[in-house]
N, C-alpha and C positions, 0 to 999 in steps of 0.2 A: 545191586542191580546194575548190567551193564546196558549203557546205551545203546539202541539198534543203527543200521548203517540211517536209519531215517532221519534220526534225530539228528544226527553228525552233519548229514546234507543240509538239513534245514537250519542250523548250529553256522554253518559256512557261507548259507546262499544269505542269512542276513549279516553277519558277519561283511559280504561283501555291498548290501546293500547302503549299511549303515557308510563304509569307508564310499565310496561313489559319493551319496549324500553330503560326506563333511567335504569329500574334494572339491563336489559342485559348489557349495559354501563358500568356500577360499577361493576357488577361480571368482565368482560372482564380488566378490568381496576387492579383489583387487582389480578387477576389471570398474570398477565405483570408486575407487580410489586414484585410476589411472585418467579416467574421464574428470574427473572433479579436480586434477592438477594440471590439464590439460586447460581446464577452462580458466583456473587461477592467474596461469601463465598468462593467457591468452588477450585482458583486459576487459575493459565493459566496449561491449557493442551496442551503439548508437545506431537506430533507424533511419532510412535514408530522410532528408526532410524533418526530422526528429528535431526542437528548439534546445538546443546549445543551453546546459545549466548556468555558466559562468555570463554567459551573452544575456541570458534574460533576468538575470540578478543585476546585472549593472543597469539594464533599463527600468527592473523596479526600483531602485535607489535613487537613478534620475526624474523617476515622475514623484517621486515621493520629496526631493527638496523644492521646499518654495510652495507649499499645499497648505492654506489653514484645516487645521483638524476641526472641525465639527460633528456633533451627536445628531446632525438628522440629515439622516441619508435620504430621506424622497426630498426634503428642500431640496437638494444638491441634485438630482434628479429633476426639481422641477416638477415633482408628481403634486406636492401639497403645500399650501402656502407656511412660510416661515413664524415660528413663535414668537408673538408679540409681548411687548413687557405690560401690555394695559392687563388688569385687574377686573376678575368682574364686579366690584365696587365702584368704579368709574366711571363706568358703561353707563350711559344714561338711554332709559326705555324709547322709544320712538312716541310721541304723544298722537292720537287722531287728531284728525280737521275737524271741529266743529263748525256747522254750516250754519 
């Protein structure tokens, strides 16, 4: 069976579509590779006003010497009073007046 001019056309037009497709591929492909070594190059960009990694590391290391460590964060807040060592074995009941 010989192919007709149809088949041959349709045979070439994807033929050309498929090579387009891989070309766009490879442009697309290195135009991602050109931008992404472009930014390599280029360093980290800091925002204007943005706090400084290195600058606010030295000031948490300065508030941090000379700080007792304690487990109760609102004492230290000042939200709730501090735990006491009394027992409540100790604690003696309040007694009434007798009149």
């Amino acid at each position: 069976m010989m192919p007709n001019a149809h088949d041959i056309a349709q045979t070439k037009q994807r033929v050309k579509v498929g090579m387009i497709g891989l070309a766009a591929v490879i442009l697309l492909i290195g135009l991602a590779s050109a931008i992404f070594s472009a930014v390599r190059q280029d360093g980290a960009v800091t925002a204007v006003g943005a706090p400084k990694a290195d600058v606010v590391a030295n000031l948490i290391v300065a508030n941090d010497t000379g700080v007792a460590a304690t487990n109760e964060p609102l004492v230290d807040l000042g939200v709730s009073p501090g735990a006491t060592s009394v027992t409540a074995n100790s604690a003696t009941p309040a007694t009434p007046a007798v009149p």
